[in-house]
MARSETOR-603483 format. One record per atom (N, C-alpha, C): y, x, z negated; residue in one letter. Coordinates in pm, whole numbers, padded with zeros to 5 digits, always signed. Atoms other than C-alpha are relative to their C-alpha. Last residue first. Example, Ala and Ser with C-alpha at 12.3 -4.5 7.8 and 13.67 -1.06 7.14 Angstrom:
# MARSETOR-603483
-00119-00082+00006s -00106+01367-00714s +00109-00077-00073s -00119+00089+00000a -00450+01230-00780a +00120+00090+00000a 
This chain:
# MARSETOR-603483
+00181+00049+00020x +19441+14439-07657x +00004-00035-00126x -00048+00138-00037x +19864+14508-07616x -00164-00082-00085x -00043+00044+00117x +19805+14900-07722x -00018-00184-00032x +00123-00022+00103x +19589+14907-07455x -00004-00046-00136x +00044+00133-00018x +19883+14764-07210x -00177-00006-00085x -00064+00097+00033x +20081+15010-07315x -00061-00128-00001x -00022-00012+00108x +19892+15271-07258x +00038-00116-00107x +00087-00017+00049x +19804+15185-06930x -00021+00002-00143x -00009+00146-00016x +20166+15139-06819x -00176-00017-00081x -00072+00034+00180x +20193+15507-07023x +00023-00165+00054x +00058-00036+00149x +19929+15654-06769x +00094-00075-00120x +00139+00048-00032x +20036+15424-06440x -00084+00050-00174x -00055+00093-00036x +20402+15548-06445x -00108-00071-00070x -00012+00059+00128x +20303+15894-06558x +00065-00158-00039x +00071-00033+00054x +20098+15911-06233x +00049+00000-00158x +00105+00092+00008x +20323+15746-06023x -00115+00016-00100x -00040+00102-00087x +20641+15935-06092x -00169-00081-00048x -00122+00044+00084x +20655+16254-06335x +00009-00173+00077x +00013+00002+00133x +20325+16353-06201x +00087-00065-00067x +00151+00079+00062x +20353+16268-05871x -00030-00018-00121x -00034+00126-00029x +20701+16460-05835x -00099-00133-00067x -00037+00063+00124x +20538+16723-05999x +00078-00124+00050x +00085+00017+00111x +20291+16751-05743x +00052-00049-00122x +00079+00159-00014x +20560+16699-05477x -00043-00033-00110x -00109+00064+00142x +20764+17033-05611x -00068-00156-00009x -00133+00100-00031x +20483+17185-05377x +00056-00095-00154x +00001+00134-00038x +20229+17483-05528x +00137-00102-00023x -00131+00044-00087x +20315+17816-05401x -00070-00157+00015x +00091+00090-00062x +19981+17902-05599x +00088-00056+00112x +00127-00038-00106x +20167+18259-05665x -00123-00084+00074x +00099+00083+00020x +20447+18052-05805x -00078+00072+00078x +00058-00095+00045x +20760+18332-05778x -00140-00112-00011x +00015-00143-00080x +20967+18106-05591x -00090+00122-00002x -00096-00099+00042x +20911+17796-05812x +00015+00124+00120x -00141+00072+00128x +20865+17422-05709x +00061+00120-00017x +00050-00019+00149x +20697+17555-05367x +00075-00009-00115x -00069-00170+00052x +20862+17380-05084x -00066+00017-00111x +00103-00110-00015x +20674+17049-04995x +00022+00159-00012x +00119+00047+00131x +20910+16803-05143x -00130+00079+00038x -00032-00101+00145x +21183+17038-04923x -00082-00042-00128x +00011-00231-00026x +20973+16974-04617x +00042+00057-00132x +00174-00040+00007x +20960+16567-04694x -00028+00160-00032x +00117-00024-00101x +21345+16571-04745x -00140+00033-00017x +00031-00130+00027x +21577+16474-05041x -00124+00003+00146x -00091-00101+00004x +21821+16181-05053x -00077+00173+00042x -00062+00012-00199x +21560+15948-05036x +00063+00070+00070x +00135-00033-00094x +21415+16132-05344x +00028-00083+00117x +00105-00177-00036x +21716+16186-05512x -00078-00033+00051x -00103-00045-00103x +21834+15810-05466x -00028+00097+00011x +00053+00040-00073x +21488+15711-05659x +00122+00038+00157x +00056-00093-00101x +21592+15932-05899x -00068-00047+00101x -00093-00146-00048x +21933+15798-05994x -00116+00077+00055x -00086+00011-00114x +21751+15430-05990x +00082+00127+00060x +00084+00020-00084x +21477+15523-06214x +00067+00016+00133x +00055-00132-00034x +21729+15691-06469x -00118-00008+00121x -00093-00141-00022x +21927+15388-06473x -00044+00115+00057x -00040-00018-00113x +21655+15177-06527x +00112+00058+00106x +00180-00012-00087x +21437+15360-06795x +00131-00045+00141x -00025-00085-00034x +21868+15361-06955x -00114+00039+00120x -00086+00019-00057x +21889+14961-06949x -00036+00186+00055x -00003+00079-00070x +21567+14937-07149x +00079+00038+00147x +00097-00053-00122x +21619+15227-07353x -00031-00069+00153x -00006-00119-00027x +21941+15039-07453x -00067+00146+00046x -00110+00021-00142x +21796+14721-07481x +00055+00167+00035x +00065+00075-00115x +21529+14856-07705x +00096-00025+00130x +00059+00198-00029x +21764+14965-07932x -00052+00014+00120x -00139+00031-00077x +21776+15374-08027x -00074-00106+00045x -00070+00129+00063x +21578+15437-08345x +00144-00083+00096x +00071+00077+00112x +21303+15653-08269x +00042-00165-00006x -00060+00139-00023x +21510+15794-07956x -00063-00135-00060x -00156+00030-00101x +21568+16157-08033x +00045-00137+00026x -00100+00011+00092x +21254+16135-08224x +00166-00022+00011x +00004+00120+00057x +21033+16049-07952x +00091+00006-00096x -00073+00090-00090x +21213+16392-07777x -00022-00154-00053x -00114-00028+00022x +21140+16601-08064x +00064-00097+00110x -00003+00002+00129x +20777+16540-08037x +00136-00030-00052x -00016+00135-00015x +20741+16512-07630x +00034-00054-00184x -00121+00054-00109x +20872+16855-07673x -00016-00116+00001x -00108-00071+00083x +20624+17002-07961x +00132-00095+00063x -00007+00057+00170x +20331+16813-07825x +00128+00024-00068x -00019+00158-00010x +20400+16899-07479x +00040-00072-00146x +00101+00114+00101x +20437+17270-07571x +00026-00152+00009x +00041+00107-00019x +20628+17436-07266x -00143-00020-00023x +00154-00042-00044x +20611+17799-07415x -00030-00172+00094x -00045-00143-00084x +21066+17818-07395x -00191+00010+00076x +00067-00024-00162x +21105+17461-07409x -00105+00155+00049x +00128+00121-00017x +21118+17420-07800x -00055+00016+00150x +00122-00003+00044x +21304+17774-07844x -00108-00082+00008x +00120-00107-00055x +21548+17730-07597x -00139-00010-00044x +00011-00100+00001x +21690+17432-07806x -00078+00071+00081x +00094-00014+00100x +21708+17087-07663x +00032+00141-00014x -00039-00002+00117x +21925+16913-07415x -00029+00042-00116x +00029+00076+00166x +21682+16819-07221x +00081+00006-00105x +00047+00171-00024x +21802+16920-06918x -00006-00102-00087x -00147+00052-00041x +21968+17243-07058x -00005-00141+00017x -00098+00077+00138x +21680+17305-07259x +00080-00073+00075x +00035+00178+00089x +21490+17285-06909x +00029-00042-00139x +00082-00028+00079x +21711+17534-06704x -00065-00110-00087x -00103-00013+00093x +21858+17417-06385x -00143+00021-00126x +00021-00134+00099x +21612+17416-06122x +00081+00044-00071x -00093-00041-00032x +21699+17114-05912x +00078+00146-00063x -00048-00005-00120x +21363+16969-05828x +00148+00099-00010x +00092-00030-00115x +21159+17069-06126x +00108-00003+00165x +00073-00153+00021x +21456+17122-06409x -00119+00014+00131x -00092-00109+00038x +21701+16880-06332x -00073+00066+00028x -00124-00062-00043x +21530+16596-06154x +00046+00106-00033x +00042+00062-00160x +21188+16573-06267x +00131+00105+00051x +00095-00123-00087x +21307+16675-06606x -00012+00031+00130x -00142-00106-00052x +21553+16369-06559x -00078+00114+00008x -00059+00046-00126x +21206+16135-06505x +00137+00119+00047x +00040-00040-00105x +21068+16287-06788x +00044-00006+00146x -00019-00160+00021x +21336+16212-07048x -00097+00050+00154x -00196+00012+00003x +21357+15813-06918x -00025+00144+00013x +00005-00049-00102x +20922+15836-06904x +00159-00014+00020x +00055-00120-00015x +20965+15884-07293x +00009+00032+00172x -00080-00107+00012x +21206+15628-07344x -00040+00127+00020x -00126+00034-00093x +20977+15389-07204x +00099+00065+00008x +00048-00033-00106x +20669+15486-07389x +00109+00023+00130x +00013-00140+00000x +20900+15451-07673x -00068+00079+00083x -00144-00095-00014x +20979+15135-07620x +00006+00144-00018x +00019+00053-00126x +20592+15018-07606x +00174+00075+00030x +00006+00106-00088x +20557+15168-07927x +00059-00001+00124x -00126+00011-00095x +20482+15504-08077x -00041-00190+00062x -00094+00045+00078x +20262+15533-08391x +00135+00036+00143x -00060-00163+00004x +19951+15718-08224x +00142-00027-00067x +00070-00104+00081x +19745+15372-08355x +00059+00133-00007x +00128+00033+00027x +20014+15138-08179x -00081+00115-00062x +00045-00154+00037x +20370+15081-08345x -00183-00017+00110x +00116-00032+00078x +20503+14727-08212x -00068+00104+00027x -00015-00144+00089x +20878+14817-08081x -00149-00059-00089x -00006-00118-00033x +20794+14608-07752x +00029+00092-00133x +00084-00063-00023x +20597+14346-07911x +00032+00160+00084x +00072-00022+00108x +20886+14225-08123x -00114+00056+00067x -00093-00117+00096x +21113+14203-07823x -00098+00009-00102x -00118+00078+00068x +20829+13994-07599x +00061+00130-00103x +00043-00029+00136x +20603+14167-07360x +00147-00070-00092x +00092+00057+00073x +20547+14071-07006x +00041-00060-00166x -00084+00156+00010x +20865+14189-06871x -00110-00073-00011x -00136-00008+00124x +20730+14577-06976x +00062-00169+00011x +00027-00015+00108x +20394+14446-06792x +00121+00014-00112x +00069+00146+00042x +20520+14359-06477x -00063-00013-00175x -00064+00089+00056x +20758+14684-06524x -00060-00123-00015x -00091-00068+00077x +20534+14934-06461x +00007-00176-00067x +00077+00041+00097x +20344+14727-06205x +00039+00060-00137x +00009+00168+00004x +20643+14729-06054x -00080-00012-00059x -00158+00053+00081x +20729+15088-06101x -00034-00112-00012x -00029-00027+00127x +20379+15213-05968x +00069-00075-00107x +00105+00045+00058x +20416+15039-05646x -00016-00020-00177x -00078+00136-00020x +20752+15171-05567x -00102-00060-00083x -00060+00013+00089x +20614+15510-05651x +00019-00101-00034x +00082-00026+00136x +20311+15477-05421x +00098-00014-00118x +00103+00125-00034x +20536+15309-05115x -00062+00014-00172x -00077+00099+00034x +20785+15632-05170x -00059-00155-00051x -00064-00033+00076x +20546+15862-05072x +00050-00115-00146x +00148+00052+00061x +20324+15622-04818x +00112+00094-00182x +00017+00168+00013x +20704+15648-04694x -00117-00017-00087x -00079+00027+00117x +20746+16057-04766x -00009-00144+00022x -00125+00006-00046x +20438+16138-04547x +00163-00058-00176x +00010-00100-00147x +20052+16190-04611x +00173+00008+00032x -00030+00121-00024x +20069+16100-05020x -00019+00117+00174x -00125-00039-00078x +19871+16321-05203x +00048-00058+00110x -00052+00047-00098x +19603+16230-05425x +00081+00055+00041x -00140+00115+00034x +19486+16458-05674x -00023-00060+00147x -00099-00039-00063x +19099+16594-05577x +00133-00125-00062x -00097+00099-00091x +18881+16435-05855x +00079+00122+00030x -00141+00031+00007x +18668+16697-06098x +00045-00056+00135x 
């Protein structure tokens, strides 16, 4: 098993996200309106990849960095968050935005990019190295999920997308 990466400072930080996003998007302004809502074999399209890192991204924010509860974030019943089941959550969340227009995910991916790209300038190296929870006996940093919710699901559903595309 691969050590994660980890950035050495909040610029190389920042640098990796930035990155990410663009190639992100070189691909989403690739694709023509009919190829973004084409289904691929798991039956989500290219807009729905898009609406998916939208929900993650506020996660990010609400619930990892700013510890508000994660129905609350999401908006969702207790009960779906309570064992965080991906399947169950990313389940109810594609559905949430099955049928909402393209443009309108569109517009929201950048919205929600731009509110957390101000959080994380906004937020200090030291406190992206604070342990996410208090009680975390690995006292591992809120970074990780940063990473996760940022470059790493940036890169997995630009990937995706561009499989579907083949």
């Amino acid at each position: 098993m691969t050590e994660q990466w980890m950035p050495k400072d909040k610029d190389e930080l920042m640098a990796a996200i930035d990155r990410e996003w663009k190639l992100l998007m070189s691909v989403v302004d690739k694709l023509t309106p009919e190829q973004l809502v084409e289904l691929d074999e798991g039956g989500w399209a290219p807009k729905d990849n898009l609406a998916h890192l939208s929900e993650w991204m506020n996660v990010l924010m609400g619930y990892h960095m700013d510890r508000q509860p994660a129905h609350e974030v999401m908006h969702l019943t207790p009960d779906i968050t309570r064992e965080w089941d991906f399947e169950k959550m990313n389940q109810v969340l594609f559905e949430r935005h099955r049928l909402q227009p393209t443009e309108d995910v569109l517009i929201e991916l950048q919205r929600t990019y731009e509110k957390l790209i101000n959080k994380l300038n906004n937020t200090s190296w030291d406190d992206l190295m604070k342990p996410r929870r208090d009680d975390d006996p690995e006292k591992q940093p809120v970074l990780l999920w940063v990473l996760g919710d940022t470059t790493e699901h940036f890169q997995e559903h630009r990937e995706t997308i561009e499989k579907s595309l083949r």
